[in-house]
Phi, psi and omega in degrees: 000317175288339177284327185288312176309300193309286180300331178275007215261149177282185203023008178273088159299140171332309200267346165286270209322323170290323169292350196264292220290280214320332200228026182207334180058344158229148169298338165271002177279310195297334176309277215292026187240005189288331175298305218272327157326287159310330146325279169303317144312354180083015161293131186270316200261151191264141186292139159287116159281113174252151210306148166307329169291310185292004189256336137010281187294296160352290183280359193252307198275001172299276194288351184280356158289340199082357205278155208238165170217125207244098180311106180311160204052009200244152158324140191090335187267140188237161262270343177279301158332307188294354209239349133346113170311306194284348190308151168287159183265350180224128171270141188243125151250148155274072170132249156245124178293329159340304203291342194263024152292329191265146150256167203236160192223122201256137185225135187207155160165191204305150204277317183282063180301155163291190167271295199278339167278333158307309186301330163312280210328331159330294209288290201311306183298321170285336184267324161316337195245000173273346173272345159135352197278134148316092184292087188267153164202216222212353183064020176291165189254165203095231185298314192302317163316291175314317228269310135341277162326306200282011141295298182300331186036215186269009176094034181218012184272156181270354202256211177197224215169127165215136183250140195237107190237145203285346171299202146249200199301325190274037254184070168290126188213117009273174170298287195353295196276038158307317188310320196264010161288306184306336157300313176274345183246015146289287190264341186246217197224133177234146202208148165192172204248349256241158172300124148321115162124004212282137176265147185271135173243171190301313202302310191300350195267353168301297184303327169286325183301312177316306185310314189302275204300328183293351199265322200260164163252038197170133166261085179306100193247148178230303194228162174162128139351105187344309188271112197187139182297287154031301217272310185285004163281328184301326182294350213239300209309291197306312162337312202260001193073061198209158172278166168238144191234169140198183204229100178295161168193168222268126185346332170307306205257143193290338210251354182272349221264304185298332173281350183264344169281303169332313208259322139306002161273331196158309199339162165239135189329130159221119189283334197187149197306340183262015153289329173299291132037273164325293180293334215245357153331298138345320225225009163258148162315143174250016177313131128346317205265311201275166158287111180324275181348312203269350177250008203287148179239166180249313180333342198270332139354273156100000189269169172234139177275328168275079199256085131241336190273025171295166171271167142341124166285142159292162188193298191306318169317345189278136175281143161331327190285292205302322179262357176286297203286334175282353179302296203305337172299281188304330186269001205253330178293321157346134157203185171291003195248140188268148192233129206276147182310299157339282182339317195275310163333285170324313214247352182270305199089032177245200201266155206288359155258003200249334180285300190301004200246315177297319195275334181274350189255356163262344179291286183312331174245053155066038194264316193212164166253130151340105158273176172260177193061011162072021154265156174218148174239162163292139162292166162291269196334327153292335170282323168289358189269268159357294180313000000 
């Protein structure tokens, strides 16, 4: 319930929220310290808390779903994501969670697909899921559907299919694909971080892309389009450290163009599933007899999973003058263009706790925002305030 309260609380993000539990250690400590943060960030107005009834009410239309809610770091949440600056701290699922145990490989493009870029996509989702892997995609219409269907098979494949949706969990977007929501939260798994009831707006689909590339360990593009949510689940994939794949296709067609840049980026070609296999090999057993999936270490990473077992930021220790002047510093370094955190740490010199502590505390009073990729900007509305 505090964890539910905390992440609905305002101005409170996946990377505050993690920065609340690290340096307060429970959500119900971090609740009550959220006024005088806020505050001390230069909030005029008292911070909206949210009520114990709604997040109530919340976890009640939840469970009348059969749907589960699952804590980051905690059993069940899995193990890739959690591993994200940025992971939601509660995943809301739909169907079976046991699936989000395997690992996984996310395949997207484009929603107006050819025939032959569904049927890849089809084919490629069913033999990744015949090999033991987890097929994640966006319940989009086009690649993502095939990748789906073809994942889902006849329910005797060993791997599955998960849709990572911008909604909330209960929410079919687009209608069209009810049938094949209902086929997935039957045989898969639907997963958002977003309130049960939540209608998808253009803003949440940046944030559901993170999740597709955050759940895998490799992304897979078969058509997409220069401009194309696709190509910025690939930019996240890369952020985040995940391979990237993509499907050549032919210079003429407009829907061909983002993989064909991908693939002059680096991407690695895939003609076919043991291309796939194959790139995602590093990071599998390479036993000959077994299913790459059934041999997977996450250890082979190399990643730490657990982000509560960070240490405490210092603080207390800090004089009021000394955080008076990094305030002054840091909003000064500040603008609308995001900016990487390190970048601020360098160029102020002060210490990576003393920044992070100046930055949650102007973020809870609505001074600056969040990016992905560990960046933060200034609001307009605060420099014009300022000014």
């Amino acid at each position: 319930m505090d964890w539910l309260r905390l992440i609905r609380s305002e101005n409170v993000g996946p990377v505050t929220f993690h920065a609340l539990l690290r340096r307060f250690g429970t959500p119900a400590t971090a609740l009550d310290a959220l006024p005088e943060l806020a505050t001390r960030g230069g909030r005029k107005k008292p911070i909206k808390i949210c009520p114990r009834t709604v997040a109530e009410k919340e976890l009640n239309r939840l469970e009348k779903l059969g749907g589960h809610a699952l804590a980051c770091g905690h059993a069940g949440y899995p193990a890739l994501l959690a591993a994200l600056d940025d992971a939601p701290p509660l995943l809301f699922v739909r169907g079976h969670p046991a699936l989000l145990d395997q690992p996984a490989i996310a395949l997207v493009g484009a929603r107006n697909a050819s025939a032959n870029g569904r049927r890849m996509a089809r084919t490629l989702a069913h033999e990744l899921a015949s090999e033991g892997l987890l097929v994640v995609s966006g319940l989009a219409r086009g690649i993502d559907g095939a990748a789906h269907t073809g994942a889902l098979g006849d329910g005797t494949l060993a791997g599955g299919t998960c849709a990572a949706m911008a909604g909330g969990v209960d929410v079919v977007y687009p209608p069209d694909h009810a049938q094949l929501y209902d086929e997935l939260a039957t045989r898969g798994v639907l997963i958002s971080e977003m309130p049960v009831g939540t209608e998808p707006q253009a803003r949440h689909f940046p944030r559901r892309n993170r999740l597709i590339s955050g759940l895998s360990l490799g992304v897979v593009v078969v058509e997409a389009a220069l401009k194309s949510g696709s190509l910025i689940t690939a930019r996240l994939a890369g952020e985040q450290g995940r391979e990237v794949f993509a499907v050549p296709g032919s210079p003429l067609d407009p829907r061909a163009k983002g993989c064909n840049r991908l693939l002059r980026d680096g991407a690695v070609l895939v003609e076919s599933t043991r291309d796939v296999l194959d790139g995602l090999r590093p990071l599998l057993r390479s036993d000959p007899h077994e299913s790459p999936a059934r041999g997977y270490l996450f250890g082979a990473l190399g990643w730490e999973t657990d982000m509560r077992t960070e240490g405490e930021m210092a603080g207390s220790e800090v004089t009021e003058s000394e955080l008076a002047r990094a305030r002054s510093e840091i909003a000064e370094l500040l603008d609308p263009t995001p900016v990487a955190v390190d970048e601020v740490i360098r160029q102020c010199q002060l210490s990576p706790a003393i920044v992070t502590l100046v930055l949650l505390e102007m973020e809870l009073a609505g001074r600056c925002e969040r990016h992905p990729g560990n960046r933060v900007a200034r609001r307009q509305d605060d420099i014009a305030d300022a000014s």
